[in-house]
C-alpha positions in Angstrom: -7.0 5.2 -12.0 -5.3 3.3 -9.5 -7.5 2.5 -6.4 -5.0 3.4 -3.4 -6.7 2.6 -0.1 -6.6 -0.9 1.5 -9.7 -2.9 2.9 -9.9 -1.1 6.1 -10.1 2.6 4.2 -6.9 3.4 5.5 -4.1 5.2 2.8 -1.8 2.7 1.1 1.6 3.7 1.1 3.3 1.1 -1.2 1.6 -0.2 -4.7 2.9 -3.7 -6.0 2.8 -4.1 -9.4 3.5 -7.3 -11.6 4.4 -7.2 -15.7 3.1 -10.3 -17.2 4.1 -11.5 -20.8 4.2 -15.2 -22.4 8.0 -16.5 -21.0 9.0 -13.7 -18.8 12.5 -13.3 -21.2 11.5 -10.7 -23.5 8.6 -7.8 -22.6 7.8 -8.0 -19.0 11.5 -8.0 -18.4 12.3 -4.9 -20.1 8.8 -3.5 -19.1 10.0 -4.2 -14.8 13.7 -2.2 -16.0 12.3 0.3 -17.7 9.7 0.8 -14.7 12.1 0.5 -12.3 14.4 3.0 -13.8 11.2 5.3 -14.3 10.3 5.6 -10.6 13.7 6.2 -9.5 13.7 8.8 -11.7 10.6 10.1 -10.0 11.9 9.4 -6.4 9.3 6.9 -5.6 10.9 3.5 -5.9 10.3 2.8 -2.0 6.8 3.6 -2.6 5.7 0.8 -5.7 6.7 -3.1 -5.7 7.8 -4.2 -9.1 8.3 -7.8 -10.8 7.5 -9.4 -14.0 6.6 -13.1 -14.7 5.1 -14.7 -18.0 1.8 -17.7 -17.9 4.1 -20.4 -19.1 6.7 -22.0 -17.5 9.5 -23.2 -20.1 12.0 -20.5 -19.3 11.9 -20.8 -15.6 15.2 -20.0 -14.3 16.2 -18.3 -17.4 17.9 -14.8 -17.9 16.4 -12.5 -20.4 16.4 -12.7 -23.9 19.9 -11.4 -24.8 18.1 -9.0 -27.5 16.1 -7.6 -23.9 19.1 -7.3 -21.8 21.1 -5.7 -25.1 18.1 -3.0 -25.8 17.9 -2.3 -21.8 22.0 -1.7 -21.6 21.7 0.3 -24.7 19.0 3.0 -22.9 21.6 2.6 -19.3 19.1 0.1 -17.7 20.7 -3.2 -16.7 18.0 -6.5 -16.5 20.8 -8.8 -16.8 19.9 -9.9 -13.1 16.4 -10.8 -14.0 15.4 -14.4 -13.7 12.1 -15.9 -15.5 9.4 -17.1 -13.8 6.1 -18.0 -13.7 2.7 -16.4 -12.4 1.6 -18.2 -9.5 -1.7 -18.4 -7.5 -0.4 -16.5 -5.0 0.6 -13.2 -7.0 -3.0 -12.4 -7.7 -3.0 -12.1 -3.6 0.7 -10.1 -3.8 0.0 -7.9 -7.1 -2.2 -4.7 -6.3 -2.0 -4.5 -10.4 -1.0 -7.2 -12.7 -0.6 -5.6 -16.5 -0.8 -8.2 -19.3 1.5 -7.0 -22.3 -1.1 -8.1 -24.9 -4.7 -9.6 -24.9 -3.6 -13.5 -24.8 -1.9 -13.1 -21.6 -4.9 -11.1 -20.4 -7.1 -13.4 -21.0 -4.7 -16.3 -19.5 -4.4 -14.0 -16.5 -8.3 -13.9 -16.0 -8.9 -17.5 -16.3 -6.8 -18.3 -13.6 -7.3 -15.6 -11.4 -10.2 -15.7 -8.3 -12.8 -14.0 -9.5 -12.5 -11.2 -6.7 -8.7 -10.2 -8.4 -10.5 -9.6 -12.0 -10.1 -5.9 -11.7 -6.4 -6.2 -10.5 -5.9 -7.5 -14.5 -5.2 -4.7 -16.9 -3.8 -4.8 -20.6 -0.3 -2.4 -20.3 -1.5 -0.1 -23.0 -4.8 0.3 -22.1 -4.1 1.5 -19.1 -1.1 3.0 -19.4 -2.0 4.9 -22.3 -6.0 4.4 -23.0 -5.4 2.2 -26.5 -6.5 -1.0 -26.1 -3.7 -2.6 -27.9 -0.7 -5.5 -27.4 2.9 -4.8 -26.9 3.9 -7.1 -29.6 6.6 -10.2 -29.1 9.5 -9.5 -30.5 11.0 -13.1 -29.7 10.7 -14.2 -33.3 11.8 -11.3 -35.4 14.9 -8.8 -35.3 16.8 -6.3 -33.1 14.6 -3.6 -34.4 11.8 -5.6 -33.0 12.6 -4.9 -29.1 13.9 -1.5 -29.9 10.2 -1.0 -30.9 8.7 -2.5 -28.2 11.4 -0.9 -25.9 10.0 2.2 -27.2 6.6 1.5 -26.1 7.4 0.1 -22.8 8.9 3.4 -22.3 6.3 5.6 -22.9 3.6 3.6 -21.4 6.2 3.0 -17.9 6.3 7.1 -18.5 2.7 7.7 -18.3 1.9 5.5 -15.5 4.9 6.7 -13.1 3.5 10.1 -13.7 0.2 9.0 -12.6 1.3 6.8 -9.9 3.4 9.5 -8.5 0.4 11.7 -8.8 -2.0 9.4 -6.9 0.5 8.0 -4.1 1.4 11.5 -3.2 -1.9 12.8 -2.7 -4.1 9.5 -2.1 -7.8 9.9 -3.1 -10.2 9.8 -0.3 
C-alpha cells in the first residue's frame, strides 16, 4: 500500500509518482503513457503526478525510442512529446513513489537516494503486481520486444490505478 497522509497527519490529495528506467527512451516512457492514459481512464488524473526519468544521462533531451512511441500510438496513447531526462537529487524530495523498472535501476535509485527516501523506491512489478521481477529492456532486440514489455506496463499501470484510485478516494486513517 501506498502511504497517503503527509507529515503533519493531514489527507494527501495528490500522489507524485516517477517511472525510472536506464535512458528514459524506452520503458519509463511507455510506463508514464500508459499511466497517464490509465488514470484518465479512472477519472483521477488531477489527483496523481506522473513523470519518468532513467539513472544515466546520455539521452538527455532525447525523444523516445521510436519503437516506444510506435507501440504507444498503436494502443491510442501518444508519448511522442516526452523528452529524456535524468533522475536528479531533487526528485527523491518531489516523487511520493519512485518505481524502478528492474533491479539495476533499483539498486542505482537506492544508492543515491537519502537514506530517509529508501521506502519511496519500489521495483514496478513488485509492487504493482507482487512479483519481484524486471520489466525487461527492449532497446536491443525487436518490435515484439516492447509490444511485450508494453503488455506488462499495462497490466501492472492497471493494477496500481485500481489501487490508487481505491486509496486516494477513501484515504486510510
Amino acid at each position: 500500500m501506498i502511504d497517503l497522509k503527509v507529515a503533519d497527519g493531514a489527507d494527501r490529495t495528490q500522489l507524485s509518482l516517477l517511472f525510472v528506467c536506464m535512458g528514459n527512451i524506452c520503458r519509463s516512457p511507455l510506463a508514464e503513457g500508459i499511466f497517464r492514459h490509465s488514470l484518465a481512464g479512472a477519472g483521477l488524473s488531477g489527483l496523481v503526478t506522473v513523470d519518468s526519468a532513467g539513472t544515466g544521462n546520455w539521452h538527455q533531451g532525447d525523444a523516445p525510442d521510436p519503437r516506444s512511441v510506435e507501440t504507444a500510438q498503436s494502443h491510442g496513447i501518444d508519448i511522442s512529446a516526452q523528452r529524456a531526462r535524468q533522475v536528479t537529487l531533487e526528485d527523491f524530495d518531489r516523487f511520493d513513489l519512485i518505481v524502478a523498472m528492474d533491479r539495476s535501476n533499483e539498486a542505482t535509485l537506492r544508492a543515491r537516494a537519502p537514506l530517509a527516501k529508501q521506502a519511496g523506491i519500489v521495483l514496478f512489478l513488485d509492487h504493482s503486481l507482487n512479483h519481484r521481477a524486471d520489466i525487461p529492456d527492449p532497446y536491443y532486440g525487436g518490435a515484439d520486444g516492447f509490444e511485450d514489455v508494453y503488455q506488462l506496463l499495462r497490466e501492472g499501470c492497471t493494477a496500481l490505478v485500481v489501487r490508487l484510485g481505491r486509496e486516494l478516494r477513501q484515504p486510510s486513517g
